[in-house]
Structure formats: structure tokens, C-alpha cells
C-alpha positions in Angstrom: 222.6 74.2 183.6 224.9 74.7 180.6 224.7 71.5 179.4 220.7 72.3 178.9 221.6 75.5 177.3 224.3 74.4 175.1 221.3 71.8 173.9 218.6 74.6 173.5 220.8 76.2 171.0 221.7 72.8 169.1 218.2 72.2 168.6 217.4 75.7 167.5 220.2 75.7 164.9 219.2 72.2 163.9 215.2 73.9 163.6 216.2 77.2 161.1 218.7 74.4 159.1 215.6 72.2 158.2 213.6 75.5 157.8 216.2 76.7 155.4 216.8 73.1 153.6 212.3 73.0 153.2 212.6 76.7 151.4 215.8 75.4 149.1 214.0 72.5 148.6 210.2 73.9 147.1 212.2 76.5 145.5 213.8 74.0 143.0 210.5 71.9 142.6 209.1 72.1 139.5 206.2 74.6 139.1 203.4 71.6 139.1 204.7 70.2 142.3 205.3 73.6 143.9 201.9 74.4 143.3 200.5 71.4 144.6 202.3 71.3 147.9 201.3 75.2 148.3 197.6 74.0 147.6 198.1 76.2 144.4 196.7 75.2 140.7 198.7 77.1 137.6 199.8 79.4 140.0 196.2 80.3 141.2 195.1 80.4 145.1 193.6 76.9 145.0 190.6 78.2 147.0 189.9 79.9 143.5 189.8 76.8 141.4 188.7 74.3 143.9 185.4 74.4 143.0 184.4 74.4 146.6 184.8 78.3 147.6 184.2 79.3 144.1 181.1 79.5 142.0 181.6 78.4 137.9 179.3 81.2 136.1 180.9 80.2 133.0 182.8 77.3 131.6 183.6 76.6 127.7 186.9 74.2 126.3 187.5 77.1 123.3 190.6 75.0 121.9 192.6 76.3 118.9 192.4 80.2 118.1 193.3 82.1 115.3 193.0 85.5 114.4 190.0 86.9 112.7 190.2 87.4 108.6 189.5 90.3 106.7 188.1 89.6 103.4 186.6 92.3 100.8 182.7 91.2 100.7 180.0 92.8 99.5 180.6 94.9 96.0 177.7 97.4 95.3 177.5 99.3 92.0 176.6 102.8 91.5 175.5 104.1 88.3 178.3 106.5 86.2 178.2 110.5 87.3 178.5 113.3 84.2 179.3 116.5 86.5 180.1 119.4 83.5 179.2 123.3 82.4 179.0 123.8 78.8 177.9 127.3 77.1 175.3 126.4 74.2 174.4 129.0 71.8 170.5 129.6 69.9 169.0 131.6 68.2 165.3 132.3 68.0 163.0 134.1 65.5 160.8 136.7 67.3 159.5 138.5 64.4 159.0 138.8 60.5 158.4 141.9 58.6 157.3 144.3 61.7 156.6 147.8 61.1 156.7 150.5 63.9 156.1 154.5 63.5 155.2 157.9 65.2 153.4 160.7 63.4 152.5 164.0 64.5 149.1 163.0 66.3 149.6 158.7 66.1 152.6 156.3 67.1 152.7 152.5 66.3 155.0 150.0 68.5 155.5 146.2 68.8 155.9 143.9 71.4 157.5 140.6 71.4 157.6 138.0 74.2 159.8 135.3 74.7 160.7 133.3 77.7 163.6 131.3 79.2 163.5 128.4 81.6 166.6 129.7 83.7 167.4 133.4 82.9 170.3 133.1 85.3 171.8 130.5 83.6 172.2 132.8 80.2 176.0 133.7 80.1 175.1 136.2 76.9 172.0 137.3 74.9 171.7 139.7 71.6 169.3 141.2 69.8 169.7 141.0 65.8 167.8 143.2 63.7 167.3 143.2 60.0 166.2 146.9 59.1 164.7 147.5 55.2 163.9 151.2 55.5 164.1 153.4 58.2 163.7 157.2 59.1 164.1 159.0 62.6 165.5 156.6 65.8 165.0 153.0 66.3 164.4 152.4 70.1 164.2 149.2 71.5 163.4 148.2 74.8 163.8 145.1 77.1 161.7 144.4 80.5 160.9 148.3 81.1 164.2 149.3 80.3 165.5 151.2 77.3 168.9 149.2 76.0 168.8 150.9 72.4 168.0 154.4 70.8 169.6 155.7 67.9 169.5 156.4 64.1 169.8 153.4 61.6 169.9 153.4 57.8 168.0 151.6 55.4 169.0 148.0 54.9 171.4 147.7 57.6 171.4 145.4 60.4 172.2 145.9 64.4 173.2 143.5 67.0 172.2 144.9 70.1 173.3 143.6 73.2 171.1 143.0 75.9 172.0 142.9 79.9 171.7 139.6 81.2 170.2 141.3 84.7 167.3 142.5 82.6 166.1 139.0 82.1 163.4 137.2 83.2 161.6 134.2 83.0 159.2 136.1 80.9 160.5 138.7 78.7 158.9 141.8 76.5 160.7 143.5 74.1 159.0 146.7 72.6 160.2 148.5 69.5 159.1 151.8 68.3 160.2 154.8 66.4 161.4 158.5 67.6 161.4 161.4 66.1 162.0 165.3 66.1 159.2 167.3 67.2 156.6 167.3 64.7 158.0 165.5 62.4 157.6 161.7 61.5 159.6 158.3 62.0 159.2 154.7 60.6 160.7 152.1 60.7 159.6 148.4 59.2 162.1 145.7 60.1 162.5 142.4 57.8 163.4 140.0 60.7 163.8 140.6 64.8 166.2 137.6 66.3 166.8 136.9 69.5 170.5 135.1 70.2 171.0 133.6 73.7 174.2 131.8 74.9 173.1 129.6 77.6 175.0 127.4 80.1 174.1 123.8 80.5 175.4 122.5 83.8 175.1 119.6 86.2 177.6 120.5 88.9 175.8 118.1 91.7 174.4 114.7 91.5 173.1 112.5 94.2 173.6 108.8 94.3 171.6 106.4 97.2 173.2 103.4 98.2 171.7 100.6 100.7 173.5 98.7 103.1 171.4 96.3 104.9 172.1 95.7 109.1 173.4 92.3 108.4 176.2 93.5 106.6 177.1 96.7 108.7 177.0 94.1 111.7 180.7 93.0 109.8 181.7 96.2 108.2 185.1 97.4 109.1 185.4 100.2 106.3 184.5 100.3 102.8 186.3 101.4 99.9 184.8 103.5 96.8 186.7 103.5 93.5 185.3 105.5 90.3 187.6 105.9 87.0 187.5 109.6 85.8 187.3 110.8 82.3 188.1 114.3 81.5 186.9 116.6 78.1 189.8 118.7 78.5 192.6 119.9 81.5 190.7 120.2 84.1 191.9 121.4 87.4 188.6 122.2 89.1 188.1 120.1 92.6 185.9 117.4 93.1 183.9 116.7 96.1 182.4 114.0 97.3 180.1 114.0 100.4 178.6 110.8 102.1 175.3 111.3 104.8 176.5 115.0 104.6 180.6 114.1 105.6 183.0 115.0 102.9 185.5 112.3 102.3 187.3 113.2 99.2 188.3 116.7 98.1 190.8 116.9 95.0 191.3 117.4 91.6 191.4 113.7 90.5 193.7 112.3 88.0 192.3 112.3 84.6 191.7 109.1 82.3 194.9 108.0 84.3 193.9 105.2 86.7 191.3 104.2 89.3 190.6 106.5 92.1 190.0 104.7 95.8 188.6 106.6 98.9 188.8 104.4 102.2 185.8 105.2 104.2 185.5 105.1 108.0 182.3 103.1 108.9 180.9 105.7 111.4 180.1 107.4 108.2 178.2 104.7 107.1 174.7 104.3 108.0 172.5 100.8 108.1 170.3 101.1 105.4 169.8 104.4 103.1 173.1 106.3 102.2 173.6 109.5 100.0 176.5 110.2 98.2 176.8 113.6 96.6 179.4 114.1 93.7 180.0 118.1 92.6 182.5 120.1 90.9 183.0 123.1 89.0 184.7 121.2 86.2 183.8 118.6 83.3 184.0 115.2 85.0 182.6 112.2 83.8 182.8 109.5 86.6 182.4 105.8 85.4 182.9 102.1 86.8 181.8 103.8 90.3 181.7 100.4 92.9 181.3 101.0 96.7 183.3 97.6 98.2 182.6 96.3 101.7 185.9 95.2 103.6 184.0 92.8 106.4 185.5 90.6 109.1 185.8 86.7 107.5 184.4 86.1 111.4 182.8 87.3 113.9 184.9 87.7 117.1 184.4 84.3 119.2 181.7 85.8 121.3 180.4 84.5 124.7 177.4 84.8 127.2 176.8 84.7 130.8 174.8 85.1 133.4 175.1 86.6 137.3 172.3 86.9 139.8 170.5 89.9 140.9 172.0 88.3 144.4 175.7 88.0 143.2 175.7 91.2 141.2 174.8 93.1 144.7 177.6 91.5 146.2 180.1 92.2 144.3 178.9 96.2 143.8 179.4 96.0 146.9 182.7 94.9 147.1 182.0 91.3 149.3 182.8 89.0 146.3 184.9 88.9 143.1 184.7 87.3 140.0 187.4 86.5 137.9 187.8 84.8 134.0 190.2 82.3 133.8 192.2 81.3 130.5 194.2 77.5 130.6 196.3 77.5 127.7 197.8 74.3 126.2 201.5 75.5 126.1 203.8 78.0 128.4 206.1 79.3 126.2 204.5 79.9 123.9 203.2 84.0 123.4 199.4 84.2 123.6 197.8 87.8 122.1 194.6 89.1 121.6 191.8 91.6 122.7 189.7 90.3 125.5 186.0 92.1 125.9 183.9 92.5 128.7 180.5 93.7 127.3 182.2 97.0 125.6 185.6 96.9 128.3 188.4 96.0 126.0 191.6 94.6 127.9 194.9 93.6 125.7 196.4 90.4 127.0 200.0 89.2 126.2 201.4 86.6 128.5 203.8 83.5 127.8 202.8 81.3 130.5 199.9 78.6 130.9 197.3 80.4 132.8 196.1 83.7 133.3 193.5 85.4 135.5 192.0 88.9 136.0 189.1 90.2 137.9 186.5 91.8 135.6 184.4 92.9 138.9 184.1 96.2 138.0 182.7 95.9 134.1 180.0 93.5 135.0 176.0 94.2 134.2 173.3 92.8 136.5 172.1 90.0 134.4 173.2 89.1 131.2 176.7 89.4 130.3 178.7 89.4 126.8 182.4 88.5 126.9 184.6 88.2 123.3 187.7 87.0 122.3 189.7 88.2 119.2 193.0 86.6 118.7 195.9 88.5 117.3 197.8 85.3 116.4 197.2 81.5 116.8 197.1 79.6 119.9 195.0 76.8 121.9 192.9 77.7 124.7 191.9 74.5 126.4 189.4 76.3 129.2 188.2 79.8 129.7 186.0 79.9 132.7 184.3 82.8 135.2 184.2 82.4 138.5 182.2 84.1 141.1 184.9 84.3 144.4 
């Protein structure tokens, strides 16, 4: 009885020796027999690659990848801005050899029109009188409201200034003559002038641009560059405003060198764009170019489909599907951005497969998957399967 159990424990020793040898001995296999005597393939469950468990939805040999070039495209030019405020001064003849009075029982006055485009652009106005004889007080008028009345002497002359928040588009001036109870004025003036400083200004200006679909489909950002020229010191901001966003605010550097503004393209709209230039200063913008950075190439992009069948199953958590990437070499570091439909996943792996489950991004129907490389590498299958 002994005997037998002295046996029993040989033959169990001998059992967990071979057991131990078998582990020693896949460990140190190489990882292509490993996986075959595991039923594994590139260290995937075999039932996943099989072909026999596992539906192919998708199957494309990509081969070598590299990573997507950015190359300055599309140059549009936009037609040279003059943003500026000058003061102009002009003078204007309203009347020759006028005569106005007041007797005892009859009085004589004059009216003058004149009119400006924009009164509220006038920075100054004056009224310049010529007088040849005169007796009693000169009283001049402007709009309803009494600017002048006073004494003058023969063959003088008066420069009477006149309010600037009296004018109007249309303006009356009315001269007459005052005088002492019962008793007589008169006044006859050679010439009645009217002098007006007015500013001329453009402080806005409004450029359109067009950027068709085709190219927006590629945009990445754009960059505007303008040269700016400068009458004198100028340290007035300039503003510039595209579909209503400002993306440049600064007093620019004058006759110096080329201004660039990057612009993100969510400000940038498919077809019509307005750019608005202002400032308070004297700017003259010239060789103004709007530059399209695009993509040298569309991200590799990829479709499939899944049935309305399949799609309920996996919502419902009874199936899986998975991409699959088989890469030519191990060691060698593969990057890029993956997309499924608009799910961005960053992969980064050294070895010669790589698998993930995308269950949980997937649309019922058609499907859009993308691959943009961050360096270069060979991608001998990318597949989907449906587990």
C-alpha cells in the first residue's frame, strides 16, 4: 500500500514537471509560433481573425503612409484701403454789394442761403464781411439765432464766427441794421463771405472677399498681409473686422514692413466674406493679399457600411466590431489620428498589429473612417470586423 502511494506522488511530480517544462517552453517561442500554438494571429483571439466567427465590413491593403502636407494655396487680392481725416478749408461768395437799413416807419434786411452736404462734419465756419459805409448796429443772424450785433465803421471789415451747432443742411443768414429809437441805420456791405473748414474723412471701408466650398473643404487658416503707409506719426489704432469678428487691433508699423494676421478658419465663411478696415488715423493700406494655407491632401478617407440588423446588435451590446491595422514592421513607431465619423482617437504603438473596438461611435448605415499620419509608415491591411 505504500508502494502504490509512493508511485501516486512520482507520477504527480513527474505531471506539474512537464506542466512546468510546456509553460518554459511557449514562453521562449517566438511570438509567431506562440501565437499559433495558442490559436492566436498578431496577438489577436484567432476567433477574431479567422474569418469564420467574424464578419469583414471592411477590408483595404493602404501600404505606405505619410503625413499630410501643408502648402500655401490659393492667393486672393484685395484692392488697396486709404482710411484718413483731413480738415479742408473754402470759402464761398454769398453776396455782392448788399444794402440793408431801418428808418423811422420802414426797415430793409437780406437773406442769404447756403447749404452744406454734412453740417456735422464742419470743424469751423466764419462769416467775412466787407462794410463800405455804415451808421447804427450791424446785426447778423444765422438759422433763427442772433450771433452778431454791434457798431461797425465805414470801410472796415468783420470776421464773425459762427457756432457750428447752428448749422444745418440748409442755412439762412439775415442781415439788417439797428438803431436808436427814432432815428435811422444803414448799412451797404461790398462783399458777404462765407468761410467753412470742413473735414474730409473715410474712417471705414468695407472689402468682400469670395471663397468658394471647394477650397474651404482644405482650408486650415489663412493669412492676410497689407503694407502700411503713413502721412505722418500716427499712433491711432487700426481695426480690422472679418464677418463681424475683430482679428487685428494695433497701431501698425508705418512704411516699415509687411503686416500678417493668421486667421482661424471658423471665422471664415464659404462663399461671401466682409472685411472691415477703420481707424481714427491716416492709413493708406496697399499690396492687401488674403493667402489660403490648405492641406497638400486630403486625409486618406474611408467608407463603410453596417446593417440595420448588425447596428441593433451591437446598440445592444450582443456584438462588437473592431478595426484592425497590420503594419509591415514592429519596431518601428507608428503615429497618427484615427477617425471614426467625427470620434478622433490618437494611436502610437511600436508593434505589428493593433486593434480597438469602435462599437460605440458607429452610425446605422453608412460609415466614414480617416486616417491622418503624423509620420511615415506602411500599413499592409486595415480591416473592420463585425464580432
Amino acid at each position: 500500500m505504500l508502494k502504490k502511494r509512493g508511485q501516486a506522488g512520482n507520477i504527480a511530480t513527474l505531471i506539474s514537471l512537464i506542466a512546468l517544462f510546456m509553460i518554459i517552453y511557449i514562453l521562449l517561442l517566438p511570438q509567431e509560433a506562440r501565437d499559433e500554438l495558442l490559436n492566436r494571429e498578431d496577438g489577436i483571439p484567432q476567433h477574431m481573425t479567422d474569418g469564420i466567427s467574424s464578419q469583414i465590413l471592411f477590408s483595404k491593403e493602404i501600404g505606405e503612409v505619410s503625413p499630410l502636407k501643408q502648402s500655401r494655396g490659393t492667393i486672393h487680392t484685395i484692392s488697396g484701403v486709404n482710411l484718413f481725416s483731413n480738415v479742408e478749408s473754402e470759402i464761398i461768395t454769398l453776396a455782392n454789394n448788399i444794402l440793408v437799413n431801418k428808418g423811422i416807419i420802414s426797415e430793409n434786411s437780406q437773406k442769404l442761403v447756403f447749404y452744406l452736404e454734412y453740417p456735422e462734419d464742419v470743424e469751423k465756419s466764419e462769416l467775412y464781411l466787407i462794410i463800405d459805409n455804415a451808421v447804427g448796429n450791424l446785426v447778423v443772424s444765422l438759422n433763427g439765432y442772433e450771433i452778431f450785433n454791434k457798431a461797425v465803421k465805414s470801410n472796415s471789415q468783420e470776421l464773425l464766427e459762427m457756432p457750428v451747432g447752428y448749422l444745418r443742411e440748409t442755412n439762412t443768414i439775415e442781415l439788417s441794421s439797428a438803431a436808436p429809437f427814432l432815428r435811422s441805420s444803414m448799412h451797404e456791405l461790398k462783399s458777404v463771405r462765407l468761410r467753412k473748414q470742413v473735414e474730409i474723412k473715410n474712417k471705414q471701408s468695407t472689402r468682400i472677399l469670395s471663397i468658394p466650398a471647394s477650397e474651404i473643404k482644405d482650408l486650415e487658416k489663412a493669412i492676410l498681409s497689407f503694407s502700411v503707409y503713413c502721412s505722418r506719426n500716427e499712433d491711432q489704432l487700426l481695426n480690422l473686422k472679418l464677418n463681424g469678428k475683430l482679428v487685428y487691433s494695433d497701431v501698425p508699423f508705418c512704411n516699415l514692413q509687411r503686416t500678417e494676421i493668421e486667421i482661424d478658419s471658423s471665422f471664415i465663411n464659404s462663399g461671401v466674406n466682409e472685411l472691415i478696415l477703420e481707424s481714427e488715423g491716416d492709413y493708406t493700406l496697399e499690396q492687401v493679399e488674403w493667402e489660403s494655407l490648405l492641406r497638400g491632401e486630403r486625409a486618406s478617407e474611408y467608407a463603410f457600411t453596417i446593417s440595420d440588423d448588425d447596428y441593433n446588435d451591437v446598440r445592444r451590446g450582443l456584438k462588437d466590431v473592431f478595426v484592425v491595422f497590420d503594419f509591415a514592421l514592429s519596431d518601428e513607431r507608428k503615429i497618427m489620428e484615427f477617425y471614426v465619423n467625427d470620434k478622433k482617437f490618437d494611436i502610437d504603438t511600436s508593434e505589428n498589429s493593433y486593434f480597438m473596438t469602435i462599437s460605440d461611435y458607429l452610425e446605422k448605415g453608412g460609415n466614414l473612417i480617416r486616417l491622418r499620419p503624423k509620420n511615415s509608415f506602411e500599413i499592409i491591411e486595415m480591416r473592420v470586423e463585425l464580432e
